[in-house]
N, C-alpha and C positions, 0 to 999 in steps of 0.2 A: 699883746698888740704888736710889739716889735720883732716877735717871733714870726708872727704872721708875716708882716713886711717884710723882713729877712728871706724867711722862707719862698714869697711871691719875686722876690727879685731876685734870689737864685735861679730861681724856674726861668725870668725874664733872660737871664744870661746865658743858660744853655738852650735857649729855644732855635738858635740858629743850627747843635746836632742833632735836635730832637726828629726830623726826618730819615738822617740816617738810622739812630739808634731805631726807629718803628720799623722802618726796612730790617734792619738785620732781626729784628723780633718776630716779623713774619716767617722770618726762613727757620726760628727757633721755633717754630709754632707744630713745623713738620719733623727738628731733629730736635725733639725737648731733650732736656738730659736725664739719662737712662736712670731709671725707677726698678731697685730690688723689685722682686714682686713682694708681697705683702704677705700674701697667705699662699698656697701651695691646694693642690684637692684634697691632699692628704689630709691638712688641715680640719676641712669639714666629710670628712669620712668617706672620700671618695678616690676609686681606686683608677691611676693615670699610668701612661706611657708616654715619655718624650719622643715626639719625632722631628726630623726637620725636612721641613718641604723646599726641594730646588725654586728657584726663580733663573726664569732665562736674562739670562746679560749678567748674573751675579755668578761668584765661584766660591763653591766652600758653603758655607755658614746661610742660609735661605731663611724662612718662616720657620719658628719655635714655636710649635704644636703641642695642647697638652691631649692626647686621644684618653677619653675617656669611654670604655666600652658598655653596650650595651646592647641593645636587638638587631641584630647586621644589617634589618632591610629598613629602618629610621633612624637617620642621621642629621643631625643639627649643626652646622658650622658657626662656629659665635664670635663675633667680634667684640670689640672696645671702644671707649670715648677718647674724646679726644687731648693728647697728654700724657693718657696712661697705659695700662698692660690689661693681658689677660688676665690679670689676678683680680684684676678691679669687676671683672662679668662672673667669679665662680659661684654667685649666690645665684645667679640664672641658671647656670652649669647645673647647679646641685636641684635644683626643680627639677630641670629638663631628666634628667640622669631619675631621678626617683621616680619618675614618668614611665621608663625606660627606652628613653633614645641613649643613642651613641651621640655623644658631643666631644666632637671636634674645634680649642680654641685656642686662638690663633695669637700672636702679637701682629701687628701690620709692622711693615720695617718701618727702622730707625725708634723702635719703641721694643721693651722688652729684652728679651734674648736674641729677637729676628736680628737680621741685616741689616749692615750700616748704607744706607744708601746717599750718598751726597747729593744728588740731583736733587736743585732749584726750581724745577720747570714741568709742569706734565704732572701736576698730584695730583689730580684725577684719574688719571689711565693708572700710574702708576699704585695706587690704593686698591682701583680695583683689581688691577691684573693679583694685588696678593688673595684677594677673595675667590678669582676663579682660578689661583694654583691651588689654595687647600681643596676647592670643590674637586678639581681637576685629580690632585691626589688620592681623593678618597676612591673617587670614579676606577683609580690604577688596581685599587686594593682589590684581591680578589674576593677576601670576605664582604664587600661592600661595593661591589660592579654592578649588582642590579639594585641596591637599595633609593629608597624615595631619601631626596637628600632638600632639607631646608633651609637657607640663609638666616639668620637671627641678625640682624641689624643692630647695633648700639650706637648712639647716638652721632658721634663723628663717620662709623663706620655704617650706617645706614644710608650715606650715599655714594660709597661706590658697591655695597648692597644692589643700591636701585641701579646704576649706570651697567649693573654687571647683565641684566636683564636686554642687553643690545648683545649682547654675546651671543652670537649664536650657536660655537660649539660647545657653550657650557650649560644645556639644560639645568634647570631645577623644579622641583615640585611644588615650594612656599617660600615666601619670602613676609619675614617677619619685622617690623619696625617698631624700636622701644628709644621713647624721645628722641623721634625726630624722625623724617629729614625736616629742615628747617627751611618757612619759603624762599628766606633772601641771608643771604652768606653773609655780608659783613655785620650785619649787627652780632652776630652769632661768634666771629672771632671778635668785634672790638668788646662783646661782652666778656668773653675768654682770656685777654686781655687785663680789661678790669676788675674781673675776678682773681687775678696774680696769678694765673695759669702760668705765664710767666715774668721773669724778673725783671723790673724797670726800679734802677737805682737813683738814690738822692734827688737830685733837685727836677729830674726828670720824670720822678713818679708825680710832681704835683703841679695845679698852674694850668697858665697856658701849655707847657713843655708837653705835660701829659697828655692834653686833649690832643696834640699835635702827635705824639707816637700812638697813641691809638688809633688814632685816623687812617694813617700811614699804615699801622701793622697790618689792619682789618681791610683795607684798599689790597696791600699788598701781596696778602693772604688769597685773597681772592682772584688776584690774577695768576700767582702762581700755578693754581688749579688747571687754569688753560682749558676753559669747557665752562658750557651755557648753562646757567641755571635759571629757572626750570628748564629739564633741557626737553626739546624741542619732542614730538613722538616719534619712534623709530619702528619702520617696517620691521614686524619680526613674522616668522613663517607659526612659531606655536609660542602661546602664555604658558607660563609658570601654572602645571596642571593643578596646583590648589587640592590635591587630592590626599593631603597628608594626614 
């Protein structure tokens, strides 16, 4: 019992930083701290090339790609959740790849091997613009200039998947969604959140304090983004021809 009370009235006491601390957790939300990868292709018996894909406004160091080859003219671009790497999607990879597409998979920056990006503002544009450089790249490759190319969606990455589909120089032929998109953004991070996605210390994990950084994080998260959800329909001249 007086653990309890102890516990409740330390929460009572930092409840005055508990908005900042959610603020700065939101912005942790985009630059988690950097995750080995876990397993490699190699790992589950699949044969990989690293490449790295430029991003405009960044110098040096872009998207960490793992190209995994396969039929020139089916290619699968594959993203990640939210949090983690490409290492976390190679059990989709190793389907896809047995299949015989070529998968191409990506870290999105500030995750992975990719780019460090510091930018607070614009995660939406900025998520998607890495999905339509790797498209964008494969597109350059001459072995895969005319191949039918697919988005694979994973969960955090399934919507700038969707938003990338306003793009109009960046055709695609499918666009695939695996858990998610999700209707409404904050429950989704304040779930993210409370599942310890990331780190909320001592007297701040519990209490009012808690309830109070997770509000904040999952509010905060969601303006970051800077973009409607659901977002609105956008004139496009042709759909993703679904022909794959």
């Amino acid at each position: 019992m007086a653990t309890g009370f102890l516990a409740k009235a330390a929460s009572a006491v930092t409840l005055p930083v508990a908005p900042l601390y959610g603020a700065f957790l939101s912005y942790m939300i985009y630059h988690p701290p950097r995750r080995p990868h876990h397993k490699k292709p190699a790992d589950l018996g699949l044969t990989s090339t690293d490449v790295n894909v430029p991003l405009n406004g960044q110098q040096g160091r872009g998207l960490h790609v793992w190209l995994i080859p396969g039929d020139t003219e089916r290619v699968v671009v594959l993203g990640h959740g939210l949090g983690l790497s490409k290492s976390a999607s190679l059990a989709q990879a190793r389907l896809l790849s047995e299949a015989g597409y070529t998968v191409a998979m990506f870290d999105h920056r500030n995750h992975g091997k990719s780019v460090a990006d510091r930018a607070g503002w614009g995660m939406s544009d900025r998520h998607t613009d890495d999905v339509v450089a790797v498209v964008r790249h494969m597109r350059s490759m001459d072995e895969y200039a005319t191949a039918r190319i697919a988005i694979y969606g994973f969960s955090i990455s399934t919507f700038p998947s969707f938003y990338m589909l306003k793009r109009e120089d960046c055709p695609v032929d499918a666009v695939i969604f695996d858990s998610g998109p999700a209707l409404e953004l904050a429950p989704l991070f304040r779930n993210f959140v409370a599942a310890g996605g990331v780190p909320i210390p001592g007297p701040l994990g519990t209490g009012p304090s808690r309830a109070v950084v997770e509000t904040v994080a999952s509010s905060a998260a969601v303006a970051m983004l800077r973009v409607q959800w659901p977002r609105r329909s956008a004139a496009r001249t042709s759909a993703p021809r679904c022909s794959f």
